[in-house]
N, C-alpha and C positions, 0 to 999 in steps of 0.2 A: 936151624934157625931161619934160613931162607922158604924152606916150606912151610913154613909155621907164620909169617910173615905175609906169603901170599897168599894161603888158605885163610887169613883175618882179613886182608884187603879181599876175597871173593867174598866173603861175606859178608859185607860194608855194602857191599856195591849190592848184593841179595837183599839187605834188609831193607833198603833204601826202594827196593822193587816191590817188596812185602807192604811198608811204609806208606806205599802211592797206590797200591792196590787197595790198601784198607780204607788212604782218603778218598778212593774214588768210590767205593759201595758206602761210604758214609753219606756222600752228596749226588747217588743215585746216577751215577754212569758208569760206562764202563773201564775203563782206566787204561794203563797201558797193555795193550794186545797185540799191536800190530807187528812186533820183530819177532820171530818163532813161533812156537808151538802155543798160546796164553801170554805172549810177552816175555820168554823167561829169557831171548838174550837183549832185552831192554837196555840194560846195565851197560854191558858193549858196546852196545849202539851210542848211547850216552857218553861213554866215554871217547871213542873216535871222534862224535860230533866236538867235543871240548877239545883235543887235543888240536881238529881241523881251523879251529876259529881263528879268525883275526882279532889280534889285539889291539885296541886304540891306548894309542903313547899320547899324552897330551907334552906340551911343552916343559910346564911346569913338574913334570913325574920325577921323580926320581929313578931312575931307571934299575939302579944297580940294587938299589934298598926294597923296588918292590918285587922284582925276580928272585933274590936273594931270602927273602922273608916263608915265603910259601916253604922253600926247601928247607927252611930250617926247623919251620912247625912239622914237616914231616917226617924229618929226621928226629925231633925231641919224641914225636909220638909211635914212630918207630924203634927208638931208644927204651920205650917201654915196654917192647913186648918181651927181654929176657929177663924184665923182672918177675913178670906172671907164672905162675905156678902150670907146671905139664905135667902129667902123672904126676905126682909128688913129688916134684924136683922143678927149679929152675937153671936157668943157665946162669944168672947172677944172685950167686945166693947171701947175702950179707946178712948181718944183725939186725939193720934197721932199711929193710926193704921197703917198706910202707910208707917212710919219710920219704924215700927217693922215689917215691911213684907219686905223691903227693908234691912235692917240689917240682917234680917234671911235667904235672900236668897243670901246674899253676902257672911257670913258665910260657903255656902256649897262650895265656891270655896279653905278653909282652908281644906276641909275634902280631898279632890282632891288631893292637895297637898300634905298633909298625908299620902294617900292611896300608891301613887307612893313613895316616899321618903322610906316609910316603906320596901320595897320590897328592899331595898337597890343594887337593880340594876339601870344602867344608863340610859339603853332604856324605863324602866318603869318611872323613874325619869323627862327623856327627855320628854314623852306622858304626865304625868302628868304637865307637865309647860307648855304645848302647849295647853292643854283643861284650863287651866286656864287662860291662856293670853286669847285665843279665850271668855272663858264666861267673861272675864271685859273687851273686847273692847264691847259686844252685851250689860254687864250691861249700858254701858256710854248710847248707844242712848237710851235702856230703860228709864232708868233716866230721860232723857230730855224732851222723852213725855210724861213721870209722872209729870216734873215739868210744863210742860202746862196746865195737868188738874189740876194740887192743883194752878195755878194762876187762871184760870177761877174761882173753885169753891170755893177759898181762905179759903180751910181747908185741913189738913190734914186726916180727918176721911173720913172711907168708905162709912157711913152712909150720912154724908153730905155732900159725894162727889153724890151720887146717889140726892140726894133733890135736889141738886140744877139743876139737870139738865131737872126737871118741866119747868125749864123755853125757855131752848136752849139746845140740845143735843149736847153732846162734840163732837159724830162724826165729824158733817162738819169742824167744825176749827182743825179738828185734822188729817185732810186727805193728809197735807204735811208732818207732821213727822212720819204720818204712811206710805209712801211710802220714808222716809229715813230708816226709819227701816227697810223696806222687802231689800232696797237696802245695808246696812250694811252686 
C-alpha cells in the first residue's frame, strides 16, 4: 500500500512536469529545463522550494482550522487509493466501492471550503467558492458517465465493474459522454 501510494504521488508530481511542458510549446517557449537532464527533476525542485517557504499568519487566521484542513484533503484522497483496483484486486474490496469513491471525493470539495473560510479573508473566501462551484459542476458530468457504466455492468463494485467488461468494452458506448465531458 505504501508503494503504491508513493509511486501515484511520483507521478502527480511527473504529470504536473508533462502539464507545464506541453503549456509551454503551446505558447512557444521553452518551459521548465533548467533542474536535470530536460528538467525532469523539476518536480523536486518544486517541492523543496514549497516546503522552504515562509508562511504569512495574518491575525485574523485561524490557525488550527487552516494547518489542519490541507491534512485532512490529503488523507481523504489518500484514503482512496485501496479502493482502486491493482491487478484485479483491491485492498478494500466491498459491494458498493464506487459509492465510497464517489462520497470520498466529494468530501474534498468540504476541505476547499474550510481552507478559504479559515483564512477569514474575502478574497480567499471568494477563490474558495469558485473552485468549489467549478469541482461540482465537473462532479455532475462525472457522475453521469459513472452512472452509464454501473447500468451497463449493473454493479456497483470495481471488481465486477472490470468482469463484465469480458464480454463488451465500455469504451465504445461510452465515447458520447466521454466527449461531454472533455466539452464541460
Amino acid at each position: 500500500f505504501i508503494l503504491i501510494s508513493i509511486s501515484i504521488l511520483i507521478s502527480v508530481a511527473f504529470y504536473t512536469l508533462l502539464e507545464r511542458k506541453i503549456l509551454s510549446y503551446i505558447q512557444i517557449r521553452k518551459g521548465p529545463n533548467k533542474v536535470g537532464i530536460m528538467g525532469i527533476l523539476q518536480p523536486f525542485s518544486d517541492a523543496i522550494k514549497l516546503f522552504n517557504k515562509n508562511l504569512l499568519n495574518l491575525e485574523s487566521t485561524n490557525l488550527t482550522l487552516s494547518y489542519m484542513t490541507p491534512f485532512m484533503s490529503l488523507f481523504i484522497s489518500l484514503f482512496m487509493i485501496p479502493i482502486m483496483l491493482y491487478n484485479s484486486s483491491s485492498l478494500i474490496d466491498i459491494k458498493h466501492n464506487l459509492l465510497m469513491f464517489f462520497i470520498l471525493s466529494s468530501m474534498a470539495v468540504y476541505f476547499i471550503l474550510l481552507i478559504g473560510w479559515s483564512t477569514n479573508s474575502k478574497y480567499c473566501h471568494l477563490g474558495s467558492i469558485r473552485s468549489v462551484a467549478q469541482m461540482i459542476s465537473y462532479e455532475v458530468s462525472f457522475f453521469m458517465i459513472i452512472l452509464f457504466l454501473v447500468l451497463i455492468s449493473q454493479s456497483y463494485s470495481f471488481t465486477q465493474m472490470e468482469e463484465s467488461q469480458h464480454m463488451m468494452y465500455f469504451f465504445f458506448g461510452n465515447m458520447l459522454l466521454f466527449s461531454m465531458w472533455l466539452s464541460s
